[in-house]
N, C-alpha and C positions, 0 to 999 in steps of 0.2 A: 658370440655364443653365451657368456657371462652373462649378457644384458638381456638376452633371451630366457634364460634360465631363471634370472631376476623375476620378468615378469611372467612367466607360469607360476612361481613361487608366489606373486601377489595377486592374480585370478587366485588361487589356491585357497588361499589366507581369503580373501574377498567372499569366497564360496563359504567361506567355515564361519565365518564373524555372522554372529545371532544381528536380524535384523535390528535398526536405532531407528527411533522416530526424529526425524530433523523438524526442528521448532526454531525459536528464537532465540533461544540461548538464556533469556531473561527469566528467573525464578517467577512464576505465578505464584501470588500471595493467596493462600485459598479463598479467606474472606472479602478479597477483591473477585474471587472468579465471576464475571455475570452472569454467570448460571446459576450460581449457586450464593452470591452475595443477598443480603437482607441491610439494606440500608436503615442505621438509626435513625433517620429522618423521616421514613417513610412514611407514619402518622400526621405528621407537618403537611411534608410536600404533598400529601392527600389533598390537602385545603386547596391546594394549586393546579393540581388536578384535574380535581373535579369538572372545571368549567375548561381549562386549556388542554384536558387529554380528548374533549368531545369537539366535535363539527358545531355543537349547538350548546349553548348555555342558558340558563333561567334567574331570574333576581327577581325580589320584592321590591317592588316601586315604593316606600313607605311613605312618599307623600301623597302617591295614588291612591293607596292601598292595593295593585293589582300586582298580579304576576306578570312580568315579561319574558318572553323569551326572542332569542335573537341567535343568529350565526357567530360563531367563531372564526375572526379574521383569520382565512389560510396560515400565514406567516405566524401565529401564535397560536397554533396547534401543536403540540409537544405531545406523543404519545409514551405514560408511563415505562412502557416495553423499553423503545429508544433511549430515553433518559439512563436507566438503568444498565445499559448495555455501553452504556457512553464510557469515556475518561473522567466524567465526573461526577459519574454515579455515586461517589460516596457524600454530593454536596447538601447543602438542605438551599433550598431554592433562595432562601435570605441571604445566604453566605454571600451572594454576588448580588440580589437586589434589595430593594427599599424595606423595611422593617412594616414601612405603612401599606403596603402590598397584603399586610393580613387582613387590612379592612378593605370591604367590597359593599357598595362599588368601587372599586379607587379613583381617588383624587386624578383628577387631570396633567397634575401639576408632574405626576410621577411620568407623564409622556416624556419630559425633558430630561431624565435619570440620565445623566452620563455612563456608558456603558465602558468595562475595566478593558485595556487592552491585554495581551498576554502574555506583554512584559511584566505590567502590575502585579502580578500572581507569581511568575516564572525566571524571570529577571534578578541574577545577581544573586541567585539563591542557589547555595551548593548541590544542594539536595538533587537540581535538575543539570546541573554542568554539564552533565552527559551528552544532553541534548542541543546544545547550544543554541539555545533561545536568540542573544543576542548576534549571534553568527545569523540566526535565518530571519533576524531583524533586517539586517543590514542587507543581505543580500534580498529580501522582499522592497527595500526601498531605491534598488536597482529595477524591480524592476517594471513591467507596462503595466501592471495593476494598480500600484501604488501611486501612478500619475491619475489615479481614479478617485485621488481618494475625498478628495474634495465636491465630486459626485455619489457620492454615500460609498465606495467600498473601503471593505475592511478586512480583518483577518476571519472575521465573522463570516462573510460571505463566501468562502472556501471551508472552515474550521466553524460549524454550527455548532457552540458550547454547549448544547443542548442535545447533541445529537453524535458529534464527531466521535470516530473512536478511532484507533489506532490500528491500522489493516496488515502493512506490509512487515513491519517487524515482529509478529506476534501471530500471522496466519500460516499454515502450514499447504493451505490453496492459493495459488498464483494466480488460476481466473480468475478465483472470488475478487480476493484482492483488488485486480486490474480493473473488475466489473466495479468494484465498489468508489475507487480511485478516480475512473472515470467519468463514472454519475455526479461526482464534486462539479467537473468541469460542466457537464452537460447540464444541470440545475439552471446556468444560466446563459451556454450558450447553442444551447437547443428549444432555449423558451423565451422568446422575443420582447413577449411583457415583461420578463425580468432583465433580457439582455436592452431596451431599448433605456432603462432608467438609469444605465452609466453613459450611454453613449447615443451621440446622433446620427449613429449609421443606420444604413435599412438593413434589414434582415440578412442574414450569412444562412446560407444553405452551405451544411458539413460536405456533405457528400459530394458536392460538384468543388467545391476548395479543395476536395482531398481528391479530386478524379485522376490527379498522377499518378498517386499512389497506386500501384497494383495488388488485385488481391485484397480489397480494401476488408475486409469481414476479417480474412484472421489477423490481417494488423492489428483491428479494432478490438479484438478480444483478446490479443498477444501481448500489446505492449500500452502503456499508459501515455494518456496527453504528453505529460511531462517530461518522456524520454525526447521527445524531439522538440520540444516548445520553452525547456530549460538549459540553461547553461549550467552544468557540471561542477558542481561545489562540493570536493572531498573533506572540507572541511566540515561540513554539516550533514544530519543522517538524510535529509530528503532537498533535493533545490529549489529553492523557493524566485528563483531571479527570472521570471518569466519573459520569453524574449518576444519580441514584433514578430508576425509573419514572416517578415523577408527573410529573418534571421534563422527560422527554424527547420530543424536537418530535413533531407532531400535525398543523401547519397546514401545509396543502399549499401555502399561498403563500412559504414560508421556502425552499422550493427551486425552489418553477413559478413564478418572478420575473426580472425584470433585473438585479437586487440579488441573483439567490440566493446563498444561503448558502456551498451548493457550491464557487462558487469561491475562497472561501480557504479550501475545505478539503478535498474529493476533489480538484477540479480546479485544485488549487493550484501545483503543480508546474507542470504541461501549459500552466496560462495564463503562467506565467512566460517559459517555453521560446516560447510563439507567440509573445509580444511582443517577445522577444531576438530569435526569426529573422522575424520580420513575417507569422507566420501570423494568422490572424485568431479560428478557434475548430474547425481540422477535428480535431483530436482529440477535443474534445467531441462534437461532431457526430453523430461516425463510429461512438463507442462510447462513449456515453451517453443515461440514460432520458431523454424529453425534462423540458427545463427555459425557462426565461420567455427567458434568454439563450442558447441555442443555437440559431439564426437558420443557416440557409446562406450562407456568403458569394459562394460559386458559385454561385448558384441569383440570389441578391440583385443580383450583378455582371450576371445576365445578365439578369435583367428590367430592370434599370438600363440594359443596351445596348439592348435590345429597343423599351425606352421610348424612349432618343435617338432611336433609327433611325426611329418612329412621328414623333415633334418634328420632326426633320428632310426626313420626306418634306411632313409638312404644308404646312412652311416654304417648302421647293420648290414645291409646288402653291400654295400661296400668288403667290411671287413670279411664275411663271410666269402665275398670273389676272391680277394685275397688268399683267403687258409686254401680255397677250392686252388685255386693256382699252387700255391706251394707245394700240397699235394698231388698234384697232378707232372710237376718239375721232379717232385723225390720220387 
């Protein structure tokens, strides 16, 4: 009855506490906000622009004398918007390439530019510790991408420096997130011309790979590649150790459990953040597929009242037969 009483007392308190907005936990620095950021570069990276933010570019032939125009290679198409919206919105596009990049046309020579990895930048440097850079070194050199790498992959081709931003710790939507998350994967293994330049496989059709799976739509919009295609690194905030097919989960109890998996690892953040402000699981709830531990706690708290109020009227009618008897004995 104590532990009863307990939790009407915490529906209670639940009902009364002014709603919190559950975020990241991480201070936004306002002049980093993308929204609202103004990059000091901005007049620079202009120059860069100009011809990489369009499908199509133009230059003076000066020894023609003419103008040409010509298409912009897909893959060097950077739109402003993107950039700015990025983790490295605050850079000036020099910062990481060739200084001779300011003349145009550029030198040929700059095709060979050795491009930085993200240790170079990240690596050994306090400021990021947080993040363990080289924690998800090591564990990306475990794993099936990495044996790729001697076929052009990199960190580049999941993490586009130009483009990547940081989703799941810093979004306060779980779709988005997962949509966003996912499209990483699918950039190249839903598009053949890019999946055939690592590998000599023929074509993978998703959908007939995934035909086990049941209910394959809300998977696909519930949980991320990663939950079932990585092995599980608490040491690092995301897992980078991609595993083989064979290896990758199957049993629906790894995530439709008490224990699932899920929570240290989609819902890793989110469960941190309720237990810092005393939520219990309505992020999960609210906007996720279900799992063994996404229980309502509203719904819980109020059968919990419900029940007292049942106990209590009994108790009443109880006592009341009682005095009626004794009364009726005197």
């Amino acid at each position: 009855m104590k532990l009863l009483f307990t939790k009407v007392l915490v529906f209670i308190s639940l009902s009364l506490v002014p709603s919190i907005s559950v975020g990241s936990g991480r201070a936004v620095v306002p002049d980093r906000d993308p929204v609202t950021y103004i990059s000091p570069f901005q007049e620079e990276n202009l120059n860069c622009f100009k011809c990489h933010g369009q499908e199509k570019y133009e230059y003076t032939n000066e020894l023609l004398g003419t103008q040409v125009k010509a298409i912009m290679c897909l893959e060097h198409i950077i739109k402003s918007e993107d950039f700015y919206a990025s983790n490295h919105r605050s850079f000036s596009c020099t910062d990481c390439h060739s200084e001779d990049y300011s003349i145009f046309p550029h030198s040929g020579e700059l095709r060979m530019e050795l491009k930085y990895t993200c240790l170079d930048c990240h690596g050994g440097d306090d400021t990021f510790s947080s993040f363990s850079f080289e924690g998800i070194d090591a564990d990306y050199r475990e794993s099936v991408h990495f044996k790729l790498e001697n076929d052009g992959f990199s960190c580049w081709k999941c993490h586009d420096p130009h483009t990547y931003r940081i989703s799941i710790r810093e979004s306060k939507n779980l779709k988005e997130t997962i949509l966003y998350n996912n499209n990483i994967c699918l950039h190249c293994h839903s598009d053949y011309s890019r999946f055939h330049l690592l590998t000599d496989r023929d074509e993978v059709n998703l959908m007939k790979t995934h035909d086990w799976l049941p209910d394959q739509a809300s998977h696909f919009r519930s949980i991320r590649c990663i939950e079932c295609h990585t092995r599980i690194n608490d040491s690092i905030l995301v897992a980078h150790q991609v595993l083989s097919k064979d290896q990758a989960v199957k049993l629906c109890n790894e995530c439709h459990s008490r224990n699932s998996m899920l929570m240290v690892s989609l819902y890793k953040f989110h469960s941190k953040e309720q237990r810092r402000d005393g939520f219990l699981n309505g992020i999960i709830l609210n906007e996720s597929y279900v799992i063994g531990a996404n229980r309502n706690s509203y719904l819980g708290n109020a059968s919990m009242l419900i029940f007292g109020i049942v106990i209590l009227m009994i108790l009443i009618h109880i006592i009341f037969r009682i005095k009626r008897n004794k009364l009726k004995e005197g």
